[in-house]
C-alpha positions as CSV (number, residue, x, y, z in Angstrom):
1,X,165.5,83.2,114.9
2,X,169.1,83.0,115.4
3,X,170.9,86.5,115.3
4,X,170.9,88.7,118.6
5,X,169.2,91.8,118.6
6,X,169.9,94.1,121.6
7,X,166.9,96.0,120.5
8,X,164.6,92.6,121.2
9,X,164.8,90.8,124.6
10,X,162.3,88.6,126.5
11,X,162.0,88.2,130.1
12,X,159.2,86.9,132.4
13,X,157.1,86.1,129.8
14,X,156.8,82.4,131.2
15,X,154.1,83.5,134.5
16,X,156.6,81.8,136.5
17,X,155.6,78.5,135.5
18,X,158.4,76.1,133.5
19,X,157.9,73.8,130.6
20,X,154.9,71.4,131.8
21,X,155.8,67.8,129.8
22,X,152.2,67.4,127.6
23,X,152.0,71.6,127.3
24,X,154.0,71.4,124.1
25,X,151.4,68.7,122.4
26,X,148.4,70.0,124.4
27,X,148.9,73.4,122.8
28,X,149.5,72.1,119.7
29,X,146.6,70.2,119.0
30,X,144.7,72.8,120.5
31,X,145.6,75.6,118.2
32,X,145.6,73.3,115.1
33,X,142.1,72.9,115.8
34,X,141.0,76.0,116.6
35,X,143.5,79.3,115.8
36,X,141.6,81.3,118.3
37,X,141.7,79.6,121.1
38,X,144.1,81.5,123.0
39,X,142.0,84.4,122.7
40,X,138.5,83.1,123.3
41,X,136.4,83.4,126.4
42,X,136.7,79.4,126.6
43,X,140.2,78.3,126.5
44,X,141.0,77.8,130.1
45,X,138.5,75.4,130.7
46,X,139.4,73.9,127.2
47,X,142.7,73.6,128.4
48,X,141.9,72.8,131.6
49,X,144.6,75.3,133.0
50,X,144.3,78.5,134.9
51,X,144.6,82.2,133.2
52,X,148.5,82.9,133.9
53,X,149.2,78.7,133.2
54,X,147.3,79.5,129.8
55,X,149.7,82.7,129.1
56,X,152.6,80.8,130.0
57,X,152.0,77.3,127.7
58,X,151.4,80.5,124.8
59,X,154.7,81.6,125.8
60,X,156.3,78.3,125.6
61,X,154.7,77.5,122.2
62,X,156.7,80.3,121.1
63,X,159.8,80.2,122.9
64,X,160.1,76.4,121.3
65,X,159.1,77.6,117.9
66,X,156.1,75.8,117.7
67,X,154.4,78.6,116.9
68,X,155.5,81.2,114.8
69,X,154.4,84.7,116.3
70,X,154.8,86.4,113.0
71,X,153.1,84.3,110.9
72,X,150.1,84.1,113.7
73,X,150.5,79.8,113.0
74,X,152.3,76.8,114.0
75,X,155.8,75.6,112.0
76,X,156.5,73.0,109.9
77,X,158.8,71.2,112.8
78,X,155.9,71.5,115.1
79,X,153.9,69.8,112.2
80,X,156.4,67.4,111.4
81,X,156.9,66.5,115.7
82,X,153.7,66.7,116.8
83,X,151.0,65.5,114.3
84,X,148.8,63.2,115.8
85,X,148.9,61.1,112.1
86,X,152.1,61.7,110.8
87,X,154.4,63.2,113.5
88,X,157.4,62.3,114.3
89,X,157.1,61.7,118.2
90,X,153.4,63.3,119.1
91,X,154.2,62.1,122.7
92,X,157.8,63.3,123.5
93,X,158.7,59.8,123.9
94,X,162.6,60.4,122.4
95,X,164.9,62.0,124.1
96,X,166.1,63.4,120.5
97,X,163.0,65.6,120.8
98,X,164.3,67.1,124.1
99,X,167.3,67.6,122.5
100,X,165.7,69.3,119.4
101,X,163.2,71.7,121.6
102,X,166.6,72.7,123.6
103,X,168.1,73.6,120.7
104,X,165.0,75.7,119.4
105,X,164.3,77.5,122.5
106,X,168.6,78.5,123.0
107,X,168.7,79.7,119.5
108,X,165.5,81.9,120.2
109,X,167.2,85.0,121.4
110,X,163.9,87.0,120.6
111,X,161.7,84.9,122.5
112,X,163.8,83.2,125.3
113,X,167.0,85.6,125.8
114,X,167.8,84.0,129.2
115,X,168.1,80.6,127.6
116,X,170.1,81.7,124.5
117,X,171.9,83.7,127.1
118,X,173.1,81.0,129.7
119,X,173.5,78.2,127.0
120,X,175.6,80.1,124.2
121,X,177.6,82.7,126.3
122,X,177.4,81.3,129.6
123,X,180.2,78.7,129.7
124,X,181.2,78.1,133.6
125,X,181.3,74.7,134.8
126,X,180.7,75.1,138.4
127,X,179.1,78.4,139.7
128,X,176.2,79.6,141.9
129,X,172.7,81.4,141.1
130,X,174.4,84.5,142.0
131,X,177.3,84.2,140.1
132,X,174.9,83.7,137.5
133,X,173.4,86.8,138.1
134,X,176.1,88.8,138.4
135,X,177.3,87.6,134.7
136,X,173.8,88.2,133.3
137,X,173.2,92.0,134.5
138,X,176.8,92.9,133.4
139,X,176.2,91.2,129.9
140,X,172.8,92.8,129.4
141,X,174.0,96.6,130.1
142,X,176.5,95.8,127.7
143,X,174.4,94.2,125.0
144,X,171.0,95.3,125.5
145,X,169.7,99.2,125.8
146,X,166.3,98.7,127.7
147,X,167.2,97.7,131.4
148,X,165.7,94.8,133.2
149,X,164.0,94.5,136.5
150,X,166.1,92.2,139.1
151,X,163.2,90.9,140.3
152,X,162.1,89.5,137.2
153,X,165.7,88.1,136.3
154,X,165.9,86.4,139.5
155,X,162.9,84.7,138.8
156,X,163.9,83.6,135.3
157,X,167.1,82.8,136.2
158,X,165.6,80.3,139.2
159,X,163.5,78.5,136.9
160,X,166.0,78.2,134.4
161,X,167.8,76.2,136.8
162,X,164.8,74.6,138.2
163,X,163.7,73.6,134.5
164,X,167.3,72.1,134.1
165,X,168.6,70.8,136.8
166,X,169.2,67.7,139.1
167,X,170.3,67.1,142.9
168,X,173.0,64.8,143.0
169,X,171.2,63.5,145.6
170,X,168.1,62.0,143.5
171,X,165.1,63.5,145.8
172,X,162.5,64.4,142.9
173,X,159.4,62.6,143.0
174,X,157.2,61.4,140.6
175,X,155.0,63.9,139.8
176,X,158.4,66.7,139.3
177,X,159.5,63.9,137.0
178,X,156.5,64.3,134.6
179,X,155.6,68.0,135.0
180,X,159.6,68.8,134.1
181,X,161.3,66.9,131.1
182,X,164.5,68.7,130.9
183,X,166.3,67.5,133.9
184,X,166.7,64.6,131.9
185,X,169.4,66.1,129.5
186,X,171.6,66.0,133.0
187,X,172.8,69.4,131.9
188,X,172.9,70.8,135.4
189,X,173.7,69.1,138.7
190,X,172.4,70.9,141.6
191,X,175.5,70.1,144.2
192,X,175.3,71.3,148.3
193,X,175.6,75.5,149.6
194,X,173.7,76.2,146.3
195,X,176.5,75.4,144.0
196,X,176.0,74.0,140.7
197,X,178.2,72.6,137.8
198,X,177.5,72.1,134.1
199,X,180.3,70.4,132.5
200,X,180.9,69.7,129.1
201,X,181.3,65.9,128.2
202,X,179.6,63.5,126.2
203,X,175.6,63.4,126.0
204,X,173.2,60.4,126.0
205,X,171.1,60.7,123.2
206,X,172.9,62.6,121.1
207,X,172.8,61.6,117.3
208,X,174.9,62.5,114.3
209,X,172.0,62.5,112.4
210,X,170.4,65.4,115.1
211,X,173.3,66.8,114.6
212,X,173.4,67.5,110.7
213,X,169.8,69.1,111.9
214,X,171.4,71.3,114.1
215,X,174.5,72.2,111.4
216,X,171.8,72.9,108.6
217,X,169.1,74.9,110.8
218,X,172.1,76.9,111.4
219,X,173.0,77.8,107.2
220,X,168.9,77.5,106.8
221,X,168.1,80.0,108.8
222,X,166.9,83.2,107.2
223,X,167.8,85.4,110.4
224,X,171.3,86.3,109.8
225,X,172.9,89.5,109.2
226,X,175.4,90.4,106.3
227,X,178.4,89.6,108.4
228,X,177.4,86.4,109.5
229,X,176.6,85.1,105.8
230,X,179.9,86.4,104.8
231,X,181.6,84.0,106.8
232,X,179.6,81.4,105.7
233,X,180.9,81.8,101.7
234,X,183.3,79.7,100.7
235,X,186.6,81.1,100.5
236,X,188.1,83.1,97.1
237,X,184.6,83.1,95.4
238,X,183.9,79.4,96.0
239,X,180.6,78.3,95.9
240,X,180.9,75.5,98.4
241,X,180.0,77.2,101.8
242,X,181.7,75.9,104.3
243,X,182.6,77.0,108.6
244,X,186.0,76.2,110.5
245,X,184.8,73.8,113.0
246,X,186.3,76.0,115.8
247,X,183.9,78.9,114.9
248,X,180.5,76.5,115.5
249,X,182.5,75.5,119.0
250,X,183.2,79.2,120.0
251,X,179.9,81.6,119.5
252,X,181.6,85.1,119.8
253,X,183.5,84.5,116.6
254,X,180.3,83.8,114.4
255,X,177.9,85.6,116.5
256,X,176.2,82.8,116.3
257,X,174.8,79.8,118.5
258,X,177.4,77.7,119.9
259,X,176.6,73.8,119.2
260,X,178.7,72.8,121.8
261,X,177.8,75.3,124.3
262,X,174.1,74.6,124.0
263,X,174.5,70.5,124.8
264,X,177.8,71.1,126.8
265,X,179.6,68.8,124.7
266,X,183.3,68.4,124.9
267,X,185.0,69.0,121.8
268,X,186.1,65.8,121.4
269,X,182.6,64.5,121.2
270,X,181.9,66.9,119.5
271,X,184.3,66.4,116.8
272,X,183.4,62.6,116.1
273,X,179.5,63.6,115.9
274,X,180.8,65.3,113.2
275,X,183.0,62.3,111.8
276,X,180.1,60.3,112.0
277,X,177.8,62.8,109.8
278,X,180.2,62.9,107.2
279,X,180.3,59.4,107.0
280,X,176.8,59.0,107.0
281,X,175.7,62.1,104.7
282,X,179.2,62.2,102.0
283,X,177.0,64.1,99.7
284,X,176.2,66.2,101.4
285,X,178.9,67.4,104.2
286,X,182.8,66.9,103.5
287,X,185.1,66.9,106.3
288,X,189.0,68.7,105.3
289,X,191.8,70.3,106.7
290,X,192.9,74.0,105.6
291,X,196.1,75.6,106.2
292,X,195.9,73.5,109.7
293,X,192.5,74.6,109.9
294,X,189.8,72.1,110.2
295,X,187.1,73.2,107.5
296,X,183.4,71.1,107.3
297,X,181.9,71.6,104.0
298,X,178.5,71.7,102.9
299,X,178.3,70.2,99.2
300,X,174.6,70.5,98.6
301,X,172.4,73.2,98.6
302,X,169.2,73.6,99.2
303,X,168.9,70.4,102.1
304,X,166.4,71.0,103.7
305,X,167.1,69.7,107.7
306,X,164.0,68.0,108.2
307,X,165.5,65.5,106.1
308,X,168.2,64.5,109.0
309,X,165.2,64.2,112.1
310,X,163.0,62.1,109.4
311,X,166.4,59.7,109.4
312,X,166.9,59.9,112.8
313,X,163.4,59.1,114.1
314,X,162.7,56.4,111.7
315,X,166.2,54.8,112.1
């Protein structure tokens, strides 16, 4: 899900309780055995979690597309991640994967509309939680038409920056470390009188080939609306599709998710990720200038982007 409906918002969903690190496998191997077991009698001490820490891996499953509340079943990328025979990285061992479930849980406006939110629209590089907050309840009685309790965007909001964040001053122990993954994307930094930056810059882990994953979840994806697949035809009945590279940095234009927003990557980074994919992939992405307008092509259809984390993890 990719396309913002004001009609479809989530908020404290989560029980108050962030991303545990083994809650994304757990749950996984759980359901693929049993399809039911988040609604039997038995599933907390299957899990070995409490009721609301059972509700809240549920909605996390979701929120990370790893299930697929439509379809009642997991996806294909939790499949192809998490098998315990043939997956990718079963035990979150890459930091690619943290990359990738970022990337699923910001382009989830349905399920996580906080996350999608701060990441694609929320673009300050040094501000407080009430700064934040001030930004958020202004864009949502703009955007949305159901209004939200404060109490339950303050507490979203302070694990959103609890999931994310990291002191400058290193003072998290051991067990934070494994119960929260995300701080180690570094792309918050908690600094003193409860400021905080997130700059954009260059990001460790961060892979041309993740990135042609990222470029073709974004053509791939069946949750568009008419306007938005417009401006993906080629020009003057062209059949080539192709997106000026400023309209994947700046998500207004597109309505759509903002690549660099999401990882807080500087453009320049940005830009020879994208070098990089073209020279690794020329069949399938071109790289060309238009009327001064930098233009990526996409010369194949029909590539699936499974095909780029396949390359990535076994390369």
């Amino acid at each position: 899900m990719m396309l913002f409906n004001p009609k479809i918002t989530s908020f404290g969903r989560n029980e108050t309780f962030g991303l545990r690190y083994g809650w994304l496998p757990k749950g996984y191997n759980a359901f693929k055995k049993n399809k039911n077991i988040f609604t039997e009698d038995s599933v907390c001490s299957e899990l070995g979690l409490g009721k609301n820490m059972v509700q809240s891996m549920r909605y996390w499953l979701y929120a990370y597309s790893i299930m697929d509340q439509k379809k009642g079943d997991l996806t294909n990328l939790a499949d192809l991640i998490f098998d315990n025979r043939s997956g990718l990285d079963p035990y979150m061992e890459d930091i690619g994967t943290l990359w990738l479930l970022h990337w699923k849980l910001c382009t989830n406006p349905h399920q996580a509309t906080l996350y999608y939110w701060f990441f694609n629209h929320f673009r300050s590089s040094v501000f407080t939680k009430s700064e934040v907050m001030s930004h958020l309840v202004e864009w949502l009685s703009e955007k949305t038409v159901k209004s939200k309790s404060a109490n339950t965007l303050e507490r979203d909001l302070s694990l959103l920056l609890r999931t994310y964040s990291i002191d400058e001053v290193d003072t998290k122990n051991i067990e934070e470390i494994l119960e929260n993954p995300f701080s180690d994307l570094n792309l918050i930094i908690k600094g003193q009188e409860s400021s905080y930056r997130s700059v954009f810059k260059s990001r460790e882990g961060m892979d041309p080939r993740l990135m042609g994953f990222f470029l073709m979840d974004l053509i791939n994806t069946k949750d568009r609306g008419e306007d938005q697949l417009d401006m993906l035809k080629g020009n003057k009945g062209e059949q080539t599709t192709s997106i000026p590279l400023g309209e994947l940095i700046h998500p207004n234009l597109m309505k759509m998710p903002s690549i660099t927003s999401i990882f807080r990557l500087d453009e320049n980074t940005f830009y020879t990720l994208i070098e990089n994919l073209t020279t690794l992939y020329p069949d399938c992405f071109d790289l060309r200038e238009d009327a001064g307008v930098k233009q990526l092509y996409f010369l194949k259809e029909d590539v699936s982007e499974t095909n780029f984390l396949k390359d990535y993890y076994v390369g």
